[in-house]
N, C-alpha and C positions, 0 to 999 in steps of 0.2 A: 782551703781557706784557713784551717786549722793552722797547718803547716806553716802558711804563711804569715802568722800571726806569732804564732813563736818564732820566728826568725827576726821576725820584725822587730820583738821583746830582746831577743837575745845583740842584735844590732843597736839597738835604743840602751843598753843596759853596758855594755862593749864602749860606747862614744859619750855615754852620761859620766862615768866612769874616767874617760881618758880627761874630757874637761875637766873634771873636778880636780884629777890628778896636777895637773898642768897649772888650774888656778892656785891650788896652795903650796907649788911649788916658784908659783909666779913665771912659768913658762907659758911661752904663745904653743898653745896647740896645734896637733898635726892636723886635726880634721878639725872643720867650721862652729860653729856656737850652735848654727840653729838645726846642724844632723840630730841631734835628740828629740829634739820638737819632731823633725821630719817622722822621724820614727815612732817617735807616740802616735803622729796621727794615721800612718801606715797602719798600725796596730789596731787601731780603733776600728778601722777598715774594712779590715782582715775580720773581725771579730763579729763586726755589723754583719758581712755575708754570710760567716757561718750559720751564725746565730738565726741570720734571717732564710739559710736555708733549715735548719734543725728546729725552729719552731714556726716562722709564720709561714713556710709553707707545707706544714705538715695538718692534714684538714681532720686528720681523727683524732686529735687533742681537740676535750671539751674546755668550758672553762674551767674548771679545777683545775683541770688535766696542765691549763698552762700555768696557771702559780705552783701546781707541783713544783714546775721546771726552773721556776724562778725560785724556790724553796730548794731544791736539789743543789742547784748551781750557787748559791748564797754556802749552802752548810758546806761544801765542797772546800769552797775558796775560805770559811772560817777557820775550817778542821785547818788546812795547811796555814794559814797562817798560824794561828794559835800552837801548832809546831815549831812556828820560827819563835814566839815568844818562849814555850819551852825551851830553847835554844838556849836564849838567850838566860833567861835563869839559870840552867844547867852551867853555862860558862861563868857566872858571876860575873865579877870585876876582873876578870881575865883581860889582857891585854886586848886581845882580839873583838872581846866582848865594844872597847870602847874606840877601837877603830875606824874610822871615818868611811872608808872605802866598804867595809863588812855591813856599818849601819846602810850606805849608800844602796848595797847592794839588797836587803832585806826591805829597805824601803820600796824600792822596785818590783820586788818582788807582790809586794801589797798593795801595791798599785796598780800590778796587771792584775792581778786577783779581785778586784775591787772592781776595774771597768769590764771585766770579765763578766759580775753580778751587776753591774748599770747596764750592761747591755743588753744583756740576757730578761734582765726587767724589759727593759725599754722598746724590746720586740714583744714580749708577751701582750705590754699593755696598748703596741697598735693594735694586734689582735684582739684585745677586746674593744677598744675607742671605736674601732673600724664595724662592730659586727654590726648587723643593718647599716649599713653606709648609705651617704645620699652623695651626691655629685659636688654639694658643697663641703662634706664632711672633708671626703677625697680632696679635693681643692685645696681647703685648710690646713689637713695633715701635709700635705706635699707642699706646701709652704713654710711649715714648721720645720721640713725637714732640711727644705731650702736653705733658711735663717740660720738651722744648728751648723751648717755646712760653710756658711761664710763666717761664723763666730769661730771655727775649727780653723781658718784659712787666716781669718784675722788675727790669730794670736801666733801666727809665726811672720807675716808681711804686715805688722801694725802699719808701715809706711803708707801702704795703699791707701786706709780706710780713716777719715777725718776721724775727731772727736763724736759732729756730732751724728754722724753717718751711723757709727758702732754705739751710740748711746740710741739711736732711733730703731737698729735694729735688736736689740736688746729689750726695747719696749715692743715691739709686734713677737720678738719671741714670747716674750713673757703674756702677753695676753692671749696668743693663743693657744701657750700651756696652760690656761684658764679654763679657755674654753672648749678645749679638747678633752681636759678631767673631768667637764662635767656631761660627756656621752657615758650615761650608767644604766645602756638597755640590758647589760646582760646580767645584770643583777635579779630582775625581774623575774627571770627560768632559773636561778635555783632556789632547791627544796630548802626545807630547815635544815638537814642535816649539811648540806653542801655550803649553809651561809656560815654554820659554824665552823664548818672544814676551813673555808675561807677567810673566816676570822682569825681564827690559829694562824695559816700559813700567813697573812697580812705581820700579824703582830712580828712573827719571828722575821717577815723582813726586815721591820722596822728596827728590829735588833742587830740585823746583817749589816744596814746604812748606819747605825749608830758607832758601830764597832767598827766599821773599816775605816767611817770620817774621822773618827778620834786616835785610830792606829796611825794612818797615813800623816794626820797634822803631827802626832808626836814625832815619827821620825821626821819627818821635812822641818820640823823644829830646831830638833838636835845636829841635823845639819846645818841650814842657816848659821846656828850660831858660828859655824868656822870657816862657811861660805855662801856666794850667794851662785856660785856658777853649777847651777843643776838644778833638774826639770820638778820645778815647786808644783805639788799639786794645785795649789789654791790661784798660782799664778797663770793656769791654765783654763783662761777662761772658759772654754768649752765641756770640761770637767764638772765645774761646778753647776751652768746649766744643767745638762745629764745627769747630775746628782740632785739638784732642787724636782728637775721633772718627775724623777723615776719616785720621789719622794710625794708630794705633791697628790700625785696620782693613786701611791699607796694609800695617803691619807684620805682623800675623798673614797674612794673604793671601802675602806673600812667602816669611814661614816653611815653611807646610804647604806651598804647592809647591816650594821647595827641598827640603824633604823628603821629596817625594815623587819627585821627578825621577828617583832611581833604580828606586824598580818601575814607574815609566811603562813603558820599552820591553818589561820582562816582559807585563806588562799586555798593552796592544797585541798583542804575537805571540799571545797566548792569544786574542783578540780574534780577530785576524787570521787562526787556525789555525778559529774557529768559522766565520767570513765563509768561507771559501777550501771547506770542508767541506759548507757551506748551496750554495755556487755549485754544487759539482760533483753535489750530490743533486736540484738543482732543472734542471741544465742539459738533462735531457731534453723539459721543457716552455718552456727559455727558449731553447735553441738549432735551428739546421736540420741541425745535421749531424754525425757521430762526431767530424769534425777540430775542433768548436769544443770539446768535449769532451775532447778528448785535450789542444788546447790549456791550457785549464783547468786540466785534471790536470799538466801539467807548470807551469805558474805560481806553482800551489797549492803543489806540496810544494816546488821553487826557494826561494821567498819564505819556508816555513814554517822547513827546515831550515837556512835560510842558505846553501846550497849556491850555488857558482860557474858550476854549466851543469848540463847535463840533456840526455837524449835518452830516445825513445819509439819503439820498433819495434814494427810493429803489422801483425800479419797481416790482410788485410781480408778481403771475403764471398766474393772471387774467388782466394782462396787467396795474396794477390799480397801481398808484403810492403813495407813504406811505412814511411822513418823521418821521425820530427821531433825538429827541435833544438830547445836556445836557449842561446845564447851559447858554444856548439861548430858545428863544421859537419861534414856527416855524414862525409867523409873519415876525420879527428879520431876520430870517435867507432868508423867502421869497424877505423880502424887500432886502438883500444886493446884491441875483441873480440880481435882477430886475435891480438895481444901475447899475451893471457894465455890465446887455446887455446892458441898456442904453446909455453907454461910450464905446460900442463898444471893451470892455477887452473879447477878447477871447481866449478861449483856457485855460483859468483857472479851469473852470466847468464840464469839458465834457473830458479830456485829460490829465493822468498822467505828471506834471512838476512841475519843482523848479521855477520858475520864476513870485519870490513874491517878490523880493525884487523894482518893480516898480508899487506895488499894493500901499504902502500906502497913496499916492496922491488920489488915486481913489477914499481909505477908509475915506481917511479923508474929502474929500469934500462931505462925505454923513452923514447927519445933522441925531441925536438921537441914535447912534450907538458910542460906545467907541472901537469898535475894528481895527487894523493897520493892521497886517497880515493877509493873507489868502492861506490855503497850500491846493492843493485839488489832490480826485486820484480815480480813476475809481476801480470800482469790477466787475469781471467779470466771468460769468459760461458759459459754454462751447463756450467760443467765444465770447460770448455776453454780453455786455455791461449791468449791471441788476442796478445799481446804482453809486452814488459819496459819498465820504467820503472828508466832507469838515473841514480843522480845522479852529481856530481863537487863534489870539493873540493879546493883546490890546495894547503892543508893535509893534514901525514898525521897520520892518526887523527880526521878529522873529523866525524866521526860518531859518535851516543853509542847507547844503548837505546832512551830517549825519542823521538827523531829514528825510527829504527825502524817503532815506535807508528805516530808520527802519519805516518807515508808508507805504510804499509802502510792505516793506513784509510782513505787516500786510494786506494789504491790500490782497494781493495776496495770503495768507492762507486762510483768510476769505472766497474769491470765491472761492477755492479750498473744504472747509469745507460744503460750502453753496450748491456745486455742488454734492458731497460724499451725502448730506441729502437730496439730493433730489432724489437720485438715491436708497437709502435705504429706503425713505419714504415709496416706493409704495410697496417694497419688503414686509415691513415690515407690512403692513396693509393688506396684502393680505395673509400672513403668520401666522399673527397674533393670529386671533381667531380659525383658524386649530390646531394651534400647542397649544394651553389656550385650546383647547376640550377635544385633545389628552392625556394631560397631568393630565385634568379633572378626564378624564374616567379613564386613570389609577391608576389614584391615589383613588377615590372613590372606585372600588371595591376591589381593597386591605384592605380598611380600615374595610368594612364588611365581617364580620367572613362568612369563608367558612362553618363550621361545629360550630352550638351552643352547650354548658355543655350540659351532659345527665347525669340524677340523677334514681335513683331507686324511689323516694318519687316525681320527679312529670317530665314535656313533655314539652318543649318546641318548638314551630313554630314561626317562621320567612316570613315577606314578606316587600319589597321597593321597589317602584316603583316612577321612577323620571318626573317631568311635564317636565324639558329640558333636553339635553345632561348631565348635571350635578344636582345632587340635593344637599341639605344640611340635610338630616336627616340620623342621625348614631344611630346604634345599636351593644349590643353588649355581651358577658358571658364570666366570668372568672371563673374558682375552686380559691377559697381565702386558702380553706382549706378542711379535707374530711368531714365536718357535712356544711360548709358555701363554699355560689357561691353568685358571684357578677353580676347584671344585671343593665345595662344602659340603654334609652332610650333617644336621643338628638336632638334639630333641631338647626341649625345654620340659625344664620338670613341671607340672601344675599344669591345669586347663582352663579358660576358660579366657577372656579379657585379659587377665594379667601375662599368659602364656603369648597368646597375643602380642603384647603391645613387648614385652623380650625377643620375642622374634622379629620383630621390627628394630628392635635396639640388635639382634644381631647381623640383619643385612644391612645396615648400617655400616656396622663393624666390619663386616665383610668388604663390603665395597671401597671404604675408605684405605683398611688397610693392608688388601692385596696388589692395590696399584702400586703400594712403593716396592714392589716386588723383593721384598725379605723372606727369609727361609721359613719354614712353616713352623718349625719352634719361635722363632721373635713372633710370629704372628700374633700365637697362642700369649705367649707372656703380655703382648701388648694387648689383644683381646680382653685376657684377665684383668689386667689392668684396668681398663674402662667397664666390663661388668663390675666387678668386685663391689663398687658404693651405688649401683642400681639393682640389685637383685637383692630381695628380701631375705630373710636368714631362714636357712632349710633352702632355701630354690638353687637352683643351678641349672648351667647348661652343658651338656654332653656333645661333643663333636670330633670331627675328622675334619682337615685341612690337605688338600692332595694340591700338588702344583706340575703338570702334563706339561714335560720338556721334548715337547716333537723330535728336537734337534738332535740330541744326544741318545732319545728311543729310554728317557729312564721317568720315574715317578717320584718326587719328593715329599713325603705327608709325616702328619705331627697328629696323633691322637691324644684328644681329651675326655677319656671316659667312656668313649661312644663304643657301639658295637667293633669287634677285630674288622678288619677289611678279610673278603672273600676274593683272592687271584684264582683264575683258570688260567694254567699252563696247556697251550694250545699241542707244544713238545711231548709233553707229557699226558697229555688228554684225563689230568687229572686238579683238583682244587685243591685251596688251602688256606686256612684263614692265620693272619698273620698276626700272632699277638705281640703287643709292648705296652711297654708304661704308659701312662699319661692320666693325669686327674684334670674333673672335670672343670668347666670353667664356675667361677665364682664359691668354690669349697674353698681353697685356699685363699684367705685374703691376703697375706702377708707378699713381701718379696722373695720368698724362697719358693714361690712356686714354679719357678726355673729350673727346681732339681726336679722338678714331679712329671713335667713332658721332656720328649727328644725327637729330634728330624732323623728321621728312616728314609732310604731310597731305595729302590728295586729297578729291574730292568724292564722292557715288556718286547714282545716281537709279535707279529701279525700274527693276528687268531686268538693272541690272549684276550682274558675277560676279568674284569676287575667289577664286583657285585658291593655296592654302599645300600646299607639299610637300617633299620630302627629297631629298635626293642621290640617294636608287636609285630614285627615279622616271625619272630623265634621264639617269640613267649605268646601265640595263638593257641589254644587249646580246643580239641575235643570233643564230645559229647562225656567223654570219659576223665575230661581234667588234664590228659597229656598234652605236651609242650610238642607245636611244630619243629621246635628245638633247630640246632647246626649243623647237623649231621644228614637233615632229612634236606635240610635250606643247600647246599651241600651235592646232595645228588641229585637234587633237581637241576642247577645248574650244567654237572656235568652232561647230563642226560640230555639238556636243550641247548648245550654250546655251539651247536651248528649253526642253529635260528640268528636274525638278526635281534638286537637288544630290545623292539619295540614286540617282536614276536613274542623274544623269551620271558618278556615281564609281562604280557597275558599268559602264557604257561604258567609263570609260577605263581602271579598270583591267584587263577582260576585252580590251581593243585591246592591253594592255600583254604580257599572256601571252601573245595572239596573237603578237605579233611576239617575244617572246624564243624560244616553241616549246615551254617546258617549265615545270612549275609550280615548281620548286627554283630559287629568287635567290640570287643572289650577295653583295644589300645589303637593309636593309629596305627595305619599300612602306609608305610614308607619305601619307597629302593629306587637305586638310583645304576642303573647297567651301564658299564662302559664300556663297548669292543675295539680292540686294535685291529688297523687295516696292514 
């Protein structure tokens, strides 16, 4: 639409141009009178689409957001023209300066710049006329728009349209640009600051429409005077509507929120006092602790009464008493108690009351302190008196009745909040880790396959076994396809729930993206990929990705971190653990973690055995502290390479407890035997 909008400019500018030419030569033109009009109104068109795709349908511009757009687009079209005025200074009384065709051209030029910012208006302000819309509002506008659209029409086929046809629609335009100026709901949701934001951007429209109606009449002036065959702005009736509207509408817009600007900050605080009220009723489900709650409670009434400091003494469950400030420090706030036990003021500290207005004598005769007022108010859990919530104000008499009120039900939710968390605390810490087991366990054995792939070309066994309620090593087989099966082997760092609920997020991963059957390096990257913004910082996950191509008799796999793979050479009746690169998943966050793995492949022939396992296979220890270690992991295998996988992983792992001495591990037992047939 852009595009075609300057063609349209550049066409319109091309035939405006040829007329003029023609007329002050007193030649019949090659092309028609009314091609210019045609193209003004092409233009406007063109410009309406853009527009109305670039702002009214773009839904995360607020209100500001869209007078920015109308402010953006104003100082845009100033800047360049205010260049063509520079020009024009620069060239003085130069010949060129006083040329017909140069001013022509310049006029033109401020003219699309001009309907460029009425348009640009004129979409911002359906978006706000329209926001809560009703079925009439809609009705109204698409009639308005209707009206603008045959006054566009009308002002190149006057023949069509009688007198008084075009004078009656001119009166339903104009009364419903009345009454479509005065929809002013979205004045109402902004803050102080955004009315004045407002205000600003409003005015400097108002300087935009000032300056371009007074540029474009000058040059269409200075033309007239030597002819009349070129596209007058004023004689374009549909212009000057779109410039009274966009006008109209700036002006009503400016009114109501200057007139509104004084109950904005009421507003707001009422606002503010319901928000600050909602925070301290909810913060027993949104926070961990009494102190984020006390915190609250001091912010809350701070911000609500306007008060200049605050402090909070709070006996806690240990009978130990604990203050908090803000914008005092406890010294400050120790010294001003002291002050008025000393004066015998009582009943301030200890005792919900208003009666501060004979406090500032007190305050003021105590030397290093600037504050006047003092509003104070007990919190209380089940009865009991558990602290004071004291304000300050460095005015005396700061404080009124109202103020009172609303600190007192603050206050009074707080112990209400404070009570609620204390009574949940214990539930919930008793509940706690039952129900993080419960949901441990269930979710772990889900994650591990009930039944592993079964191939004609080779056997696979399965064993895990967890050191706690919950472990972090997964395992896992897919069919990719009928000659390719996918096998994983995983440990997750961490225990408990959260190890959990990542091994869930890795058979996920698994499943999803071994079916697009890519090489076992893409895997990895694409794996990493999707842990990378769920795994917490310090965690990760360590794995092997293997892809078993029956077809070809070869193995495709990509390590991340995990244990080397263990092959038995059936040939050679001897093993070997194959080491390579690869970091584990979610360490690298970046895109370079493409250089840290690589796809390996090997061959394999009947009778080989390929051993997948975990960390607490090879770091079991002892009675002595020594490590089951590789080497022992190693000749176990060769020793039981006869066995079927289901034997040789009771072998090794029954060799395993042997030598630790006890059945309680310290890491999970994980392995995964694969034999070829």
């Amino acid at each position: 639409m852009f595009m075609g909008a300057t063609l349209s400019w550049i066409v319109m500018v091309f035939s405006d141009v040829t007329v003029l030419f023609s007329d002050l030569k007193g030649l019949t033109p090659d092309i028609p009178f009314w091609l210019p009009r045609i193209t003004l109104d092409l233009f406007i068109i063109c410009l309406f689409y853009y527009y109305r795709f670039k702002i009214e349908k773009d839904e995360s511009l607020n209100f500001t957001d869209l007078l920015w757009k109308v402010f953006a687009t104003g100082l845009v079209a100033t800047v360049i023209s205010l260049s063509l005025r520079l020009l024009d200074f620069l060239l003085g009384s130069t010949k060129l300066s006083s040329n017909i065709f140069f001013i022509e051209v310049e006029y033109l030029i401020c003219l699309g710049l001009m309907l460029s910012f009425l348009i640009a208006a004129y979409t911002s302000w359906k978006r706000l006329i329209l926001y809560q819309k009703s079925k009439w509002l809609l009705r109204g506008w698409t009639v308005f728009e209707l009206a603008l659209l045959v006054v566009m029409v009308s002002d190149n086929l006057e023949v069509v349209f009688s007198e008084w046809m075009l004078t009656t629609i001119s009166i339903i335009t104009g009364l419903l640009a009345l009454i479509l100026s005065a929809n002013m709901k979205w004045v109402a949701y902004l803050n102080f600051r955004q009315k004045w934001t407002s205000l600003l951007l409003l005015l400097l429209s108002f300087f935009y429409l000032g300056y371009f109606f007074y540029t474009v009449n000058r040059f269409s002036d200075e033309i007239s005077a030597q002819s009349s065959s070129f596209l007058d702005f004023k004689a374009h009736v549909f212009n000057m509507y779109l410039f009274s509207f966009v006008m109209l509408y700036a002006i009503f817009s400016f009114l109501v929120i200057l007139f509104n600007l004084p109950t904005s900050s009421v507003f707001e605080q009422k606002l503010e006092e319901v928000v600050n009220f909602q925070r301290i009723s909810q913060s027993v489900q949104t926070e961990q602790n009494e102190e984020s709650v006390y915190q609250i409670l001091l912010e809350s009434s701070v911000s609500s009464v306007f008060a200049d400091a605050a402090w909070l003494e709070v006996k806690g469950e240990q009978e130990q008493s604990r203050v908090q400030t803000l914008n005092i420090t406890e010294t400050e706030a120790l010294k001003i108690q002291q002050h008025l036990n000393g004066r015998n003021v009582k009943g301030i500290l200890d005792e919900s009351t208003d009666r501060t207005r004979n406090l500032s004598d007190h305050l003021a005769s105590l030397k290093g302190t600037r504050y006047r007022s003092l509003m104070a108010f007990p919190i209380h859990v089940k009865g009991e008196k558990i602290g004071t919530l004291a304000l300050l104000k460095e005015l005396p008499d700061g404080f009124n009745k109202e103020m009172t009120q609303i600190v007192s039900a603050f206050a009074n939710q707080a112990g209400i909040s404070i009570e609620n968390f204390r009574l949940l605390k214990e539930a919930l810490q008793n509940e706690r880790y039952k129900e993080e087991l419960k949901i441990a366990k269930t979710v772990q054995k889900s994650l591990l396959p009930q039944h592993l792939e079964s191939d004609s070309d080779f056997e696979i066994a399965a064993f895990s076994e967890s050191a706690d309620e919950v472990g972090g090593d997964y395992y896992d087989t897919l069919r990719i396809s009928p000659n390719h099966v996918g096998l994983i082997i995983a440990d997750v760092s961490g225990k408990g729930t959260t190890a959990a609920f990542h091994m869930s997020q890795m058979k996920g991963i698994f499943h999803s993206l071994a079916q697009q059957e890519m090489e076992p390096k893409t895997f990895m990257i694409r794996a990493n990929e999707a842990l990378k913004y769920c795994l917490e910082r310090g965690s990760f996950i360590s794995a092997t990705y293997f892809v078993v191509n029956s077809l070809d008799k070869k193995i495709l796999y990509s390590r991340a971190g995990h244990c080397p793979v263990l092959v038995y050479r059936r040939a050679d009746q001897s093993a070997q653990f194959l080491t390579d690169k690869g970091a584990a998943l979610g360490m690298v966050k970046g895109k370079d973690y493409c250089n840290f793995v690589e796809t390996r492949e090997f061959q394999y022939q009947p009778g080989d055995i390929m051993v997948l396992y975990t960390d607490g296979i090879t770091e079991a220890k002892n009675h002595k502290g020594e490590e089951f270690g590789l080497e022992m992991l190693r000749k176990s295998v060769e020793e039981f390479s006869e066995l079927t996988p289901k034997e040789m992983q009771d072998e090794l792992i029954r060799r395993l407890y042997e030598y630790t001495g006890t059945e309680e591990i310290n890491d999970d037992y994980t392995t995964m035997i694969v034999k070829f047939r």
